[in-house]
C-alpha positions in Angstrom: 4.2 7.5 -79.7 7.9 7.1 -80.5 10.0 9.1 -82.3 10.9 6.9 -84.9 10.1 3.2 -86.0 13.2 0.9 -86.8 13.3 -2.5 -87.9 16.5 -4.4 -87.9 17.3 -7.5 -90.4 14.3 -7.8 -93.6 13.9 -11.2 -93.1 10.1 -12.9 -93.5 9.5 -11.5 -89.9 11.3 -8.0 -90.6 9.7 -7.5 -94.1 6.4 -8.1 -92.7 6.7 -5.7 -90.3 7.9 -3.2 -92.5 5.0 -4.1 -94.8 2.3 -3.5 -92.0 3.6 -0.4 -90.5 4.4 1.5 -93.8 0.5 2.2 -94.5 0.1 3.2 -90.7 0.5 7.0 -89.3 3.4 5.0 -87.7 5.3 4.4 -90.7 8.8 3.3 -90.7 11.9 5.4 -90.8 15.2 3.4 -90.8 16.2 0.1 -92.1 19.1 -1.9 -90.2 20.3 -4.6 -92.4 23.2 -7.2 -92.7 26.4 -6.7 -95.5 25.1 -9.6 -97.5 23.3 -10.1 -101.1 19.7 -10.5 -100.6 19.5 -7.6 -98.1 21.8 -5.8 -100.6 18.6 -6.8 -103.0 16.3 -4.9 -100.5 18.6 -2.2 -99.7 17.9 -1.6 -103.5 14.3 -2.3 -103.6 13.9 0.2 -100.8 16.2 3.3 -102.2 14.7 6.3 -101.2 11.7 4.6 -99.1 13.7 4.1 -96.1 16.8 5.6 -95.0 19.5 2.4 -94.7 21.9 2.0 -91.7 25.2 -1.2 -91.7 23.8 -3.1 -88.6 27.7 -3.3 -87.8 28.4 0.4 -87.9 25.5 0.4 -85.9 26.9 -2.3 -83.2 30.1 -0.4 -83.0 28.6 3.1 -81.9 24.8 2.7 -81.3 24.8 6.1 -79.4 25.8 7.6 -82.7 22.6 5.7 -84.5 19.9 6.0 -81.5 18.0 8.6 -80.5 15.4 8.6 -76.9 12.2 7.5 -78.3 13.3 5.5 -80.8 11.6 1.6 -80.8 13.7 -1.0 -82.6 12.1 -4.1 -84.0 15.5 -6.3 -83.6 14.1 -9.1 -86.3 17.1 -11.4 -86.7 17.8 -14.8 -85.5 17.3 -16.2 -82.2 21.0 -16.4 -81.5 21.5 -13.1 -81.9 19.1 -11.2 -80.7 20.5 -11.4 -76.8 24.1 -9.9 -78.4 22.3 -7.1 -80.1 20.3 -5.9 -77.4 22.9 -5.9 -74.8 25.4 -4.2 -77.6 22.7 -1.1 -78.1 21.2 -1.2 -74.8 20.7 2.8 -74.9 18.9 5.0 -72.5 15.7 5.9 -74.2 15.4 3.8 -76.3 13.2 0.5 -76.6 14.3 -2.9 -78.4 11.7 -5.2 -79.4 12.2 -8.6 -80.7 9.5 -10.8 -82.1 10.6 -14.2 -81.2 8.1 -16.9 -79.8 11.4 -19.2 -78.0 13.4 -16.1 -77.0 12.7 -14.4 -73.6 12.0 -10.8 -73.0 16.0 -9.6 -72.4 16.3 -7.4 -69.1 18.7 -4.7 -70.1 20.3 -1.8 -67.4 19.5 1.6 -70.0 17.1 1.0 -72.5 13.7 -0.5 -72.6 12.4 -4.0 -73.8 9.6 -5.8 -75.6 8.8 -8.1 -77.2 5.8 -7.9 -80.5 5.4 -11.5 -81.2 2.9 -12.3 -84.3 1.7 -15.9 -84.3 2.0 -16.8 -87.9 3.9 -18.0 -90.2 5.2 -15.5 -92.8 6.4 -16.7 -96.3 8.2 -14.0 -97.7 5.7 -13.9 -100.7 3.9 -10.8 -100.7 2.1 -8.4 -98.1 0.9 -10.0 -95.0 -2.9 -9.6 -94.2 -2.5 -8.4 -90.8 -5.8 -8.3 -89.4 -5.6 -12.1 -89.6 -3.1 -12.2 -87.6 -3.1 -12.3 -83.5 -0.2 -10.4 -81.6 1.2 -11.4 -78.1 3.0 -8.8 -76.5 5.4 -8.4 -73.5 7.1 -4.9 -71.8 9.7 -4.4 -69.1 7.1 -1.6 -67.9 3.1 -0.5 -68.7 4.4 2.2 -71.4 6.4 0.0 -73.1 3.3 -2.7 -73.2 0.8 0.5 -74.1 3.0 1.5 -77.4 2.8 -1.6 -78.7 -0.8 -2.0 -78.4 -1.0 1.3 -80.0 1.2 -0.4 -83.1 -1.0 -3.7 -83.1 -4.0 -1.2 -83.0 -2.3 0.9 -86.1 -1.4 -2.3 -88.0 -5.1 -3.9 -87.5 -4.2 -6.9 -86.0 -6.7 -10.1 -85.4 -5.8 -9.5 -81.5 -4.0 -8.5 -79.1 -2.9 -10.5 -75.6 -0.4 -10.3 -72.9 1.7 -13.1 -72.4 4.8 -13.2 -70.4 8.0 -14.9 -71.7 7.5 -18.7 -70.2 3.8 -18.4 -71.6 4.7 -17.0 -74.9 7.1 -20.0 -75.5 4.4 -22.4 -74.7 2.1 -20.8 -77.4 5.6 -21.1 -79.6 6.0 -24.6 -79.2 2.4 -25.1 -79.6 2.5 -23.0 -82.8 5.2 -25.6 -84.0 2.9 -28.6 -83.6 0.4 -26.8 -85.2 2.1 -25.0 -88.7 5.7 -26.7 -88.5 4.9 -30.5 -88.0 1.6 -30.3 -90.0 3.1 -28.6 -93.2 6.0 -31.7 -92.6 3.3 -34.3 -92.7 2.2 -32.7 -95.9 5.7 -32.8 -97.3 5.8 -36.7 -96.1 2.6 -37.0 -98.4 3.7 -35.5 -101.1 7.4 -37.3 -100.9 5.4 -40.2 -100.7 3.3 -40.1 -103.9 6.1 -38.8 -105.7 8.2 -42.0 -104.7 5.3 -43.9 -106.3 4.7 -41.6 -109.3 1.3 -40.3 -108.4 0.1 -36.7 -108.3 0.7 -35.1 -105.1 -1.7 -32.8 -106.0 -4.6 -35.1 -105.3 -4.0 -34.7 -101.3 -4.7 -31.2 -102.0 -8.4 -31.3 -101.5 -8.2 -33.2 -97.7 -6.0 -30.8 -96.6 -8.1 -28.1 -97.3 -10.9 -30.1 -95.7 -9.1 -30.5 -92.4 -7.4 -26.9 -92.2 -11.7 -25.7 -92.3 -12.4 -28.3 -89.8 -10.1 -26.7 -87.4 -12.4 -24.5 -85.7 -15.5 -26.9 -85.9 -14.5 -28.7 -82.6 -11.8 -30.1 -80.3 -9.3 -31.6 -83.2 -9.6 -35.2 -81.2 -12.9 -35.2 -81.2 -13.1 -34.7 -85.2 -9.9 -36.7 -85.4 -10.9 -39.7 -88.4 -8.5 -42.9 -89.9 -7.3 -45.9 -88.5 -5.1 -44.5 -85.2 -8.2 -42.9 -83.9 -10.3 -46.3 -84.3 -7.1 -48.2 -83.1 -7.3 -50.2 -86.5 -4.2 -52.0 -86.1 -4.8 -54.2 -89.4 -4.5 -51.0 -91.0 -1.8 -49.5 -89.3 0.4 -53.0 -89.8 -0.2 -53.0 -93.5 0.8 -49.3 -94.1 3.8 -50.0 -91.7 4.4 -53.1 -94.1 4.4 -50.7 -96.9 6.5 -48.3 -94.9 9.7 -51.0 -94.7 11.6 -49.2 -97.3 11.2 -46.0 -95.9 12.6 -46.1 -92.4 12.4 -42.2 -91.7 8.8 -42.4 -92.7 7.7 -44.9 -90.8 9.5 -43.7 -87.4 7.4 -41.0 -88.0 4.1 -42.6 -88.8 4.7 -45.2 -85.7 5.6 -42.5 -83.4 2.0 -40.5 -84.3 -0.3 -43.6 -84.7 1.3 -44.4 -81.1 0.7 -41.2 -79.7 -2.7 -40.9 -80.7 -4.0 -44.5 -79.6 -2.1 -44.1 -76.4 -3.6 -40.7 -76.0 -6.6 -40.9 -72.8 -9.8 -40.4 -74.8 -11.1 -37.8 -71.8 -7.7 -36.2 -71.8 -9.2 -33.0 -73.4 -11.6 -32.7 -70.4 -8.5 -32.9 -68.1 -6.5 -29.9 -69.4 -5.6 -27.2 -67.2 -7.7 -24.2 -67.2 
């Protein structure tokens, strides 16, 4: 095992971390964090839990932060993540990030992984971890193995191996599947509000179809009028739609996409 656990930026991702690993034999020993107010809020909420390092003091003179053994969870924005690694890239040390879009960065000195958790964290609370699966990449087996002994430690759902170009495929996947799906909620709920219903009352079919997943292949439990090709019923809800141009490029462009769709397509997937 390392010599000491850090995570850099206490964003959803970061926090999360922080909250699984604190209960573990891991535990975590340094915080990195950002000059700004709501990591100034955590800095406070985590006085004398956590010892607290100035991510640019630390970008100035990493040697004078790091230590051979030490793993970094580098939790910050995509964009930044390549600057940080290459700007710390120590010998000895291992930076992780846990992005789904960013590839594994090859560095000359120091180690690097990547601990990417398919979920999508809220900032509300602790995280229950064992729901979660974790997809891992190393630039070597021990790398790979010390995260799997993390995962293992946090009592994570599962853990696979995915290399960078399959990692952002599950990403993108993952996008279709939490970020597109909580947006056609939003469209639902912006749509009863226009009308001055309760948006509440979607509440229950959403619950319904979030159990269904699981059940089946999603097309084959697929229900409404784009899977029957109802076109009466698509051209009056487009008719209803006139006023609301955003919302109907989006409902043409998903009723289109699923009548277009091959029925058999499922059975046609690669393996």
């Amino acid at each position: 095992m390392t010599r000491r656990i850090i995570i850099w930026g206490l964003g959803k991702v970061g926090r999360a971390l922080y909250e699984g690993l604190k209960h573990t034999s891991v535990g975590v020993n340094v915080v990195v964090g950002r000059e700004a107010s709501n990591q100034r809020t955590t800095e406070s909420l985590l006085s004398g839990v956590v010892a607290w390092w100035s991510s640019e003091e630390v970008l100035v003179a990493p040697h004078n932060f790091f230590s051979p053994g030490d793993l970094v969870f580098v939790s910050v924005v995509d964009r930044e993540i390549a600057n940080i690694f290459q700007r710390c890239d120590v010998e000895g040390v291992t930076l992780v990030h846990s992005s789904g879009a960013t590839r594994m960065v090859e560095l000359k000195n120091a180690q690097s992984g990547v601990f990417y958790p398919l979920q999508s964290f809220i900032g509300q609370g602790e995280e229950d971890w064992h729901r979660i699966p974790v997809f891992i990449e190393g630039s070597s087996e021990v790398v790979e193995s010390i995260l799997t002994e993390i995962a293992k430690e946090m009592g994570v759902m599962s853990i696979e191996k995915l290399n960078s170009q399959q990692r952002a495929y599950l990403h993108l996947a993952g996008v279709f599947a939490n970020n597109y799906t909580m947006a056609m909620a939003g469209i639902a709920k912006d749509l009863l509000d226009s009308q001055g219903l309760n948006p509440d009352w979607v509440l229950p079919i959403l619950t319904k179809t979030a159990e269904n997943f699981g059940q089946g292949t999603p097309w084959a439990l697929m229900t409404g009028p784009a899977s029957r090709a109802d076109l009466t019923t698509i051209e009056h809800h487009r008719s209803m739609l006139e006023n609301q141009p955003d919302m109907l490029s989006a409902y043409n462009a998903m009723a289109q996409y699923i009548i277009n769709r091959p029925k058999d397509s499922s059975k046609n997937t690669p393996s």
